[in-house]
C-alpha positions in Angstrom: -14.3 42.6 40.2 -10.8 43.4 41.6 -7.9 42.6 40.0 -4.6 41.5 41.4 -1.9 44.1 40.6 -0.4 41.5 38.9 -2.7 40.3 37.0 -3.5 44.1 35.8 -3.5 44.6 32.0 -0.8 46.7 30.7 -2.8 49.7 29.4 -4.7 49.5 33.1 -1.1 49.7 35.3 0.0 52.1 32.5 -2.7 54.6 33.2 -2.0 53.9 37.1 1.5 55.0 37.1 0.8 58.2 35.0 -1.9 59.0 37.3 1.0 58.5 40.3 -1.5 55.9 42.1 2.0 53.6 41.8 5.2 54.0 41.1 6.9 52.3 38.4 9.4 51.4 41.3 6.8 49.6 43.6 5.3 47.5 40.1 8.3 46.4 39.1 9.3 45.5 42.9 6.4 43.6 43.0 6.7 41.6 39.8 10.6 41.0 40.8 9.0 39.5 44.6 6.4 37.5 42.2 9.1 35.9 39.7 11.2 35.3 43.2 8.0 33.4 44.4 6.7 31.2 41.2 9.0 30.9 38.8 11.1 28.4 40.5 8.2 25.7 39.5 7.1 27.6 36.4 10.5 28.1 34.7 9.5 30.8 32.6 12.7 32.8 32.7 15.9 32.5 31.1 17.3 35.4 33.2 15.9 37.9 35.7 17.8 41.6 35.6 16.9 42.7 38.3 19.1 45.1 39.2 18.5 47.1 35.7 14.7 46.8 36.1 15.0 48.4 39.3 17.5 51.3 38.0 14.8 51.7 34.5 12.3 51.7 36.9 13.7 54.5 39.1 14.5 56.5 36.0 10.9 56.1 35.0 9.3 56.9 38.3 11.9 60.5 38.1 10.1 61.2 34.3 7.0 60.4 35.7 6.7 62.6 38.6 8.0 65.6 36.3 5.0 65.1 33.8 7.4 63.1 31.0 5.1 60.7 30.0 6.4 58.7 27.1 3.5 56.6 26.3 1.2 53.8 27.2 4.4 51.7 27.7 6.7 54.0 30.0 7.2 52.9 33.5 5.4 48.8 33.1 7.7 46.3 33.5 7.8 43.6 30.6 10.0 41.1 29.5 12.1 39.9 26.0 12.3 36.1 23.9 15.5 35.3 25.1 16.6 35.4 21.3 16.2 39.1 21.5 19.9 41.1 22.2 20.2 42.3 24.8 23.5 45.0 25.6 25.9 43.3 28.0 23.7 40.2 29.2 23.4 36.8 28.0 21.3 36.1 25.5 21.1 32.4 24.8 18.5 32.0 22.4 17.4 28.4 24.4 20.9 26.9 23.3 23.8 25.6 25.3 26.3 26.8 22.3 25.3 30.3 23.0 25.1 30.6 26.8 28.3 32.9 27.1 27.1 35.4 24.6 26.6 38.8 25.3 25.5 41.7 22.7 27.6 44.9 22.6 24.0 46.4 21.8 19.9 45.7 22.0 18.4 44.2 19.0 16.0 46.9 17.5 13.1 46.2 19.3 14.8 46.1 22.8 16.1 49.6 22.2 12.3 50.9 21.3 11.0 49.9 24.4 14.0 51.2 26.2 13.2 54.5 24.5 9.2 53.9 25.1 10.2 53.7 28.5 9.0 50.3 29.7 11.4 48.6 32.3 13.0 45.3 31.7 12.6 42.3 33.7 14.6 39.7 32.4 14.7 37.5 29.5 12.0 34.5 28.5 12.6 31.0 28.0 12.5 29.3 24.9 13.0 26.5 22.8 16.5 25.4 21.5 17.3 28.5 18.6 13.2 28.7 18.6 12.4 25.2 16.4 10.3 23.0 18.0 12.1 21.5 21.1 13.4 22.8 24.4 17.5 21.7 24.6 17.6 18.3 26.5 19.9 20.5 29.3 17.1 23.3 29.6 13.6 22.7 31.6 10.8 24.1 29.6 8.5 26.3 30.7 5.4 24.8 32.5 2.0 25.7 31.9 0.6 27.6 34.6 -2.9 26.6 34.1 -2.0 22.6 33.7 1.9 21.2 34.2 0.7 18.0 32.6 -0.2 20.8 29.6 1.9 21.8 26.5 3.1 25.6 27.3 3.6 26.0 23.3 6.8 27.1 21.2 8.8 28.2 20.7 7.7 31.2 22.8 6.6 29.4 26.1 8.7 31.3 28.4 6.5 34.6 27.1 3.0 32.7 26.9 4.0 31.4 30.6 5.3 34.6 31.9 2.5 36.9 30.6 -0.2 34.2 31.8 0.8 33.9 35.2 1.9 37.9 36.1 5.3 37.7 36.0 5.2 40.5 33.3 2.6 42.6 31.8 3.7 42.1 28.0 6.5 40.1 26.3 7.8 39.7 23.1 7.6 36.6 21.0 8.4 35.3 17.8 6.8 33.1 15.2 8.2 31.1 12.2 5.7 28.4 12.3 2.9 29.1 15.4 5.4 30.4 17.8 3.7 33.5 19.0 0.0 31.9 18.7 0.6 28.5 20.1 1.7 29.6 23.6 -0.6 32.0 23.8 -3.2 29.2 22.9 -1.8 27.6 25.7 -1.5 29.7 28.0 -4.7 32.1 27.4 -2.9 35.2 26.4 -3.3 37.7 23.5 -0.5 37.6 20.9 -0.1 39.2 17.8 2.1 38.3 14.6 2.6 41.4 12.4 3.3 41.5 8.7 6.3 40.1 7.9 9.0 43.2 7.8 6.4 44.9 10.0 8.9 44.8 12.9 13.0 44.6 12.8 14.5 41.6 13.0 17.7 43.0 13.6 19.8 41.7 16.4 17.6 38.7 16.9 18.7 35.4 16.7 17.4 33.9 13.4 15.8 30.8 13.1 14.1 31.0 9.6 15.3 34.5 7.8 12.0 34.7 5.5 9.6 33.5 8.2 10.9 34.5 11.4 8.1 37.4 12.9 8.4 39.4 16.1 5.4 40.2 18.2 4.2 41.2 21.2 2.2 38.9 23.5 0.0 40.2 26.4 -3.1 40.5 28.2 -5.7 42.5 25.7 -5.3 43.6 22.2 -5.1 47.0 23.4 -1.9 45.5 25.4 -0.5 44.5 21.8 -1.5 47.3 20.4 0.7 49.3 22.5 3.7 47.0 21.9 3.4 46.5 18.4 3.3 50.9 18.2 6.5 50.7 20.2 8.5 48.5 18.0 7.1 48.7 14.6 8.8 50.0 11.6 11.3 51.1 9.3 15.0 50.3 10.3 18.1 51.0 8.5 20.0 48.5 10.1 17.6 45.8 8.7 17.1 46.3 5.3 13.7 43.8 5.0 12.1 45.8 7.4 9.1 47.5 5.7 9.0 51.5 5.1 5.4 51.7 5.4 4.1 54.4 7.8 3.0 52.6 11.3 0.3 53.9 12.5 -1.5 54.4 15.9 -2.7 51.2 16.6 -4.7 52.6 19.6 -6.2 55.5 17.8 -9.4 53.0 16.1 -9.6 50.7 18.3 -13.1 51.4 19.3 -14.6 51.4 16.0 -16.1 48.0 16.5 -16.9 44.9 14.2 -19.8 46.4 12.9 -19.7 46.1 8.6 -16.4 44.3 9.3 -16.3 41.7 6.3 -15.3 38.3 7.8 -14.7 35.5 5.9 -15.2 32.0 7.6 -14.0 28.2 5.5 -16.2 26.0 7.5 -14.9 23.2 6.1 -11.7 24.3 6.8 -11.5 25.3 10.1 -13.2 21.7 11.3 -11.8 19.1 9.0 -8.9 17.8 11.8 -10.2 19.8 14.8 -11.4 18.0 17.4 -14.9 18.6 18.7 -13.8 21.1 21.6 -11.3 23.5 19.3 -14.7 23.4 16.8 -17.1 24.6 19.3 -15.1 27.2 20.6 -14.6 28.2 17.4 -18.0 28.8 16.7 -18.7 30.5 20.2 -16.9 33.1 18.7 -18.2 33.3 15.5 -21.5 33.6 17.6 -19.9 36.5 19.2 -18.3 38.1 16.0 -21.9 37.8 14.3 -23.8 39.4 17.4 -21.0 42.9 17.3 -22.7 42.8 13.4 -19.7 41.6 11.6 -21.0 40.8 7.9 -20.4 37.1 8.1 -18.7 35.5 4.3 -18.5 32.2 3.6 -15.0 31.6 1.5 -13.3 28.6 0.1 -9.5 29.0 1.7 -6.8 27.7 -0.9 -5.9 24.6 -0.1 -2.9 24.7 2.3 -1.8 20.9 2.3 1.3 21.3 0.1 2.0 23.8 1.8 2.3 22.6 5.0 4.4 19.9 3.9 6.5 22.6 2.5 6.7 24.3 5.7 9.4 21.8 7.1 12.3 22.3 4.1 11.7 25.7 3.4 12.4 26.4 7.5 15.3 23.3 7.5 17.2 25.2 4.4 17.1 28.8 6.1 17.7 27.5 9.7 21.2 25.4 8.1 22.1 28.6 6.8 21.8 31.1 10.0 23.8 28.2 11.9 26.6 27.3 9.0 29.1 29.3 11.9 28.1 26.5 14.4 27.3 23.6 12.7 28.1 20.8 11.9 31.3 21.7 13.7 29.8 21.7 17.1 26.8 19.1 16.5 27.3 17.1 19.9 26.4 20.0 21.6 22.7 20.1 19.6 19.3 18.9 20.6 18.3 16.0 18.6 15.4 17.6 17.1 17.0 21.0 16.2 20.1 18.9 14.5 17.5 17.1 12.6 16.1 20.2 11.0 19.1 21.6 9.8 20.1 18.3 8.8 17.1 18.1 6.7 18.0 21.5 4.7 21.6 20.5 4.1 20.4 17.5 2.3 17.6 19.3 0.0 18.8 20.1 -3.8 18.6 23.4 -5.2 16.1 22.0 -8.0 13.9 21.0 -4.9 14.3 23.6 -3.1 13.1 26.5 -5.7 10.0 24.7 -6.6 9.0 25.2 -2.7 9.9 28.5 -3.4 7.6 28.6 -6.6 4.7 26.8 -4.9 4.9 29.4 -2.2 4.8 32.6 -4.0 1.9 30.9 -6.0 -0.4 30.1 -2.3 1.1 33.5 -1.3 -1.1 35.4 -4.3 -4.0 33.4 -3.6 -4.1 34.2 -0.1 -4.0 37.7 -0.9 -6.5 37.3 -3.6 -8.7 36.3 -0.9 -8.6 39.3 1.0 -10.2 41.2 -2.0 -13.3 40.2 -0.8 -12.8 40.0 3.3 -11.4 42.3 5.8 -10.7 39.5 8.3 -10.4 35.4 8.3 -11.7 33.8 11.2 -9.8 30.8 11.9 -9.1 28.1 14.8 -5.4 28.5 16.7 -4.6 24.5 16.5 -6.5 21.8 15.7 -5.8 20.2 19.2 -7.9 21.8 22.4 -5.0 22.1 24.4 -3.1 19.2 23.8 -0.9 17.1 26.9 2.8 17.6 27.0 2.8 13.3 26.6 1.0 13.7 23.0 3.1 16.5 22.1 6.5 14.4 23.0 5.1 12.5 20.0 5.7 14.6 17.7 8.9 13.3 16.6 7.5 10.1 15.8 4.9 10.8 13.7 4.8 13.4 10.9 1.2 13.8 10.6 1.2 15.3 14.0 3.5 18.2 12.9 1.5 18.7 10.0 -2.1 18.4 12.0 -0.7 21.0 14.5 0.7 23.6 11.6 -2.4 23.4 10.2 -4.0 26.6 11.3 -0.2 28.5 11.8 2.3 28.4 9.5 0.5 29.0 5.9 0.3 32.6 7.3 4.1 32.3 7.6 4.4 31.3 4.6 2.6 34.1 3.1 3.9 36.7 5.8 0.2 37.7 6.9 -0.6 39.2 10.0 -2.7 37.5 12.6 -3.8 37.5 16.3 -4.9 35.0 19.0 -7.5 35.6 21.5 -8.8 33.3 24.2 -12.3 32.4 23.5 -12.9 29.3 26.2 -12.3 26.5 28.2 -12.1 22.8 28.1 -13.4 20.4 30.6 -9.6 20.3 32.3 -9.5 24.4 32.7 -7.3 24.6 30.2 -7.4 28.0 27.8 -8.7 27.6 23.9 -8.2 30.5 21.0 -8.9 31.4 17.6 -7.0 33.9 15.6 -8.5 36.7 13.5 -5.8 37.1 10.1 -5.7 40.3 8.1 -3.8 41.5 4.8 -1.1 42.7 4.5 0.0 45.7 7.1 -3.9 45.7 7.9 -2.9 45.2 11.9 -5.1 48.3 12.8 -8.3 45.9 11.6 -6.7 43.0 13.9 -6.5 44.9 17.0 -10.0 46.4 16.2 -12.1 43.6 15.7 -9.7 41.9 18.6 -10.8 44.9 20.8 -14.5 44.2 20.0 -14.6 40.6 21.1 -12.7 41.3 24.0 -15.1 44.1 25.0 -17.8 41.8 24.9 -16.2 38.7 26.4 -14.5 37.7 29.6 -12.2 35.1 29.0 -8.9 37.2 28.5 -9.5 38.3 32.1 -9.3 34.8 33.4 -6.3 34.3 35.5 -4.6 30.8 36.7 -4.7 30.0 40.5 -1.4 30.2 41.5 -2.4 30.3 45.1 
């Protein structure tokens, strides 16, 4: 089958522009006449820099054509969570009290794919300081399979974006879902390292201890790539983690075969509706058949923390905006000013014993991977849920904590996951499950994510934007 340029995955137009069957010059032109084209309706872009992916582009092509081949990375045109610094260009973070802001340098993960060579298209679109709502003065991305369909958050500029070829890889991030609920949505590939895995340095912070930065794309070869582009150790941020990162690509063939996953069956259907449970075990199917050795595991109960999930994020968030608020409240959402509201209210006494109770789940969680290589779990409980049930969410608590269900416990222990499309429901609308690892163990993810995608199809499935 032929695929649109567009819609190539990154590793693919990679391996074209090395080859010189295109120049980095004519992809990124193409993408720029693309974005032109679509994005007035999809919205996915905060800001389009053209004029710099053009002159990165031209600077790539010059590389190139002497045999200075970075990487898998150097001459593809991607695209940046507009929390991400950026040198000299607006970088909003989906506020209105930020809008005029521009970095005097690239947060750490802009500047490795700078030096990796991949161009830079513009920045993504995101919720207000990446919580849970778009700013009432900012259109949200639209889904580009469904409008009437949640895009996700807070990274729905990037789920949009890399869904419907406007770039060939993005970065997200995730505090509570945010890298695996767009690309739930949108039927993209993300990944959320380890926490520390990647720099968090000159990005916009909503929740210090559970903020994670990721790459989102096509395949998990695609994140692959990405994650070996930004990963490790940075003195400028001193929680990033010193561990060695290695080459993500080099065992990505080594299959599922002996792979130890661990499956809570009750788990992964109590709350999901009947769509999200047969998807996920299509893939378990799948996972079984590539001679994964299939565990059955009881998953420590998650409900407390779940509910903890909300004032351990409110506390952090009022914190990283003490410079902002509540001296410029009127110029919040509702829903982000509630949230920080929230964690000025909550006592120290309070406060710790979240702290306790999540250190406590964090040890059983790793306890658990004693025994497993890999947890197979659903994305959300909710087969693609509308954008009318999601504008709900505000109104009724066990929502948020029906829809974290599956996301943020592996914030709150820091683990690494990643999201794969594995089907469709009856509207055309893309379903996912995540594969979650231990600690660091992102080589396993993007193995076993390899795997499934070598024997499936539905990551190449494209929207008709026609």
């Amino acid at each position: 089958m032929s695929v649109s340029l567009h819609y190539l995955e990154l590793m693919e137009l990679g391996r074209r522009l090395h080859a010189k069957e295109i120049s980095p010059v004519e992809a990124t032109r193409a993408q720029l006449d693309r974005i032109e084209a679509l994005d007035r309706r999809l919205c996915s872009y905060a800001l389009v820099t053209a004029d710099l992916a053009l002159e990165q582009a031209r600077k790539a092509e010059a590389e190139i054509r002497k045999g200075e081949v970075k990487g898998p990375l150097h001459g593809v045109p991607i695209a940046v969570k507009d929390l991400c610094w950026t040198k000299g260009i607006p970088t909003a973070a989906g506020t209105t009290i930020h809008r005029d802001f521009r970095p005097q340098e690239d947060a750490t993960v802009v500047h490795r794919l700078r030096d990796a060579g991949a161009v830079l298209l513009g920045k993504l679109q995101m919720t207000e300081a990446a919580y849970a709502d778009h700013h009432p003065k900012i259109t949200p991305p639209v889904n580009p399979w469904n409008a009437d369909h949640w895009s996700g958050a807070s990274s729905s500029g990037s789920g949009v974006a890399t869904a419907a070829g406007l770039c060939y890889g993005s970065l997200g991030s995730d505090t509570g879902g945010s890298i695996r609920f767009p690309s739930a949505a949108n039927g993209v590939t993300g990944l959320k390292p380890t926490w520390g895995r990647v720099s968090r340095y000159g990005v916009f912070e909503l929740a210090a201890t559970l903020d994670h930065i990721g790459p989102m794309a096509r395949s998990a070869a695609d994140c692959a790539a990405m994650l070996g582009a930004i990963a490790g150790p940075d003195d400028r941020d001193p929680t990033a983690s010193q561990e060695l990162v290695p080459n993500y690509l080099a065992g990505i063939r080594r299959g599922l075969k002996g792979v130890r996953v661990g499956v809570d069956a009750d788990w992964n259907a109590k709350g999901s509706d009947a769509a999200v449970t047969r998807s996920v075990e299509g893939a378990l199917k799948v996972v079984e058949g590539l001679g994964a050795d299939i565990r059955p595991v009881r998953f420590p109960d998650p409900a407390q923390i779940i509910v903890d999930w909300i004032p351990n994020c409110a506390v952090e968030t009022a914190v990283a905006h003490l410079a902002t608020y509540p001296q410029r409240k009127s110029e919040y959402g509702p829903g982000l000013a509630g949230l920080i509201d929230t964690g000025r209210a909550l006592s120290g006494l309070d406060y710790q014993q979240i702290l306790l109770r999540r250190n406590d789940f964090r040890g059983r969680v790793a306890k658990l991977f004693e025994a497993i290589d890999l947890l197979l779990v659903p994305a959300q409980p909710f087969a693609s849920p509308t954008k009318a049930m999601m504008g709900r969410l505000g109104e009724d608590p066990s929502l948020v904590q029906g829809l974290l269900r599956f996301t943020c416990p592996f914030d709150m222990t820091g683990s690494p996951t990643i999201t794969l499309p594995c089907a469709f429901t009856e509207q055309g609308t893309p379903l996912a499950f995540q594969f979650v690892a231990a600690h660091f163990a992102e080589d396993m993810l993007v193995r076993a994510a390899h795997a499934y995608q070598q024997a499936t199809d539905w990551h190449r499935n494209h929207p008709d934007l026609t």
